[in-house]
Structure formats: structure tokens, C-alpha cells
C-alpha positions as CSV (number, residue, x, y, z in Angstrom):
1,X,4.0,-2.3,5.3
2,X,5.3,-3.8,8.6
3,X,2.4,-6.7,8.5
4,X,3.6,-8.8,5.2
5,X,1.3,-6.4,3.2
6,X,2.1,-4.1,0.4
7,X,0.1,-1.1,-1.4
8,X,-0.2,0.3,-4.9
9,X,-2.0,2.9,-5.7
10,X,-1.8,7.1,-7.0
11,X,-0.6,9.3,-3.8
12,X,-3.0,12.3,-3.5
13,X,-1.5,13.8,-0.4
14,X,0.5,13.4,2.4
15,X,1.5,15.2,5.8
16,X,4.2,15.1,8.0
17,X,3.6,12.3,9.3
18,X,3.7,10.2,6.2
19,X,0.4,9.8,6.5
20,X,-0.6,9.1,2.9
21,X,-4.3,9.3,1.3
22,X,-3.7,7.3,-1.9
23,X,-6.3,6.1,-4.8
24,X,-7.1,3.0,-6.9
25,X,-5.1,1.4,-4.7
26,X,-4.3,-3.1,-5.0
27,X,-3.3,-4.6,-1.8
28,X,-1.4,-7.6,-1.6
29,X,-1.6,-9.4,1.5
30,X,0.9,-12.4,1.5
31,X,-0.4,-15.9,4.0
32,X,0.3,-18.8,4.6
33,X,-2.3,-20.0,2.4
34,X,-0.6,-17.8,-0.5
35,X,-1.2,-13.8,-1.6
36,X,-4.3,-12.4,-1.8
37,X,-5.3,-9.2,-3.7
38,X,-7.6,-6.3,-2.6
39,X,-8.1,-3.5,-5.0
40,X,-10.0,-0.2,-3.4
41,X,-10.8,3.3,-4.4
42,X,-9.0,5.2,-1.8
43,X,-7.3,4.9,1.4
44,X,-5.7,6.8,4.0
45,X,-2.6,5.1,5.3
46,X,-1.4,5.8,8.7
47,X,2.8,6.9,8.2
48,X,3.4,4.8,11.5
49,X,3.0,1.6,9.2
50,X,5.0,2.7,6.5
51,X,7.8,1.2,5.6
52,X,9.5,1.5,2.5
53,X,8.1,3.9,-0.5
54,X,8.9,2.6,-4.2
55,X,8.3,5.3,-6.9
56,X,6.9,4.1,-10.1
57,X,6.7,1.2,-8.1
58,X,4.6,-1.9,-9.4
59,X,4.1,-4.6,-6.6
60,X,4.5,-7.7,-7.0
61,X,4.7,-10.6,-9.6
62,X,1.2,-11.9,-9.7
């Protein structure tokens, strides 16, 4: 993500615009004060914000 932010989850679907629907998603949001973590059902993540996609990915170190 282009905002210090990155997402895990289960991609559902996608178009051609990257635009990604994903579930069970954690997002870790890194601040100043240190990372905080969001978990959430499902999303639907605009492709304009996308920047790099990891298969099998895991996030980060917690």
C-alpha cells in the first residue's frame, strides 16, 4: 500500500483494475507511535493503492 500500510487476507476476486475484494483480512498500519493491527472480514481494495502483491505472502514480523 502506498500509505505505510499493508494487507493480508484470502483474494476472492479481482477486475481489471486490480481492484481486489479480499477476506479475513489483518491490516498493519506502521506510525510513529509503532504498528498497529486491524483484522476485518472482508474488504474491497481499490487497485489504484496497490502496490506490490506477495503470494503466499505473510506480513510482517509481529
Amino acid at each position: 500500500m502506498k500509505n505505510d500500510k499493508e494487507m493480508v487476507g484470502t483474494l476472492l476476486g479481482f477486475d481489471g483494475y486490480v481492484n481486489m475484494v479480499l477476506a479475513d483480512v489483518t491490516e498493519f498500519e506502521f506510525t510513529a507511535q509503532g504498528k498497529r493491527i486491524t483484522k476485518l472480514p472482508h474488504i474491497l481494495l481499490n487497485g489504484s493503492n496497490i502496490v506490490m502483491m506477495v503470494p503466499g505472502g505473510e506480513g510482517p514480523e509481529i
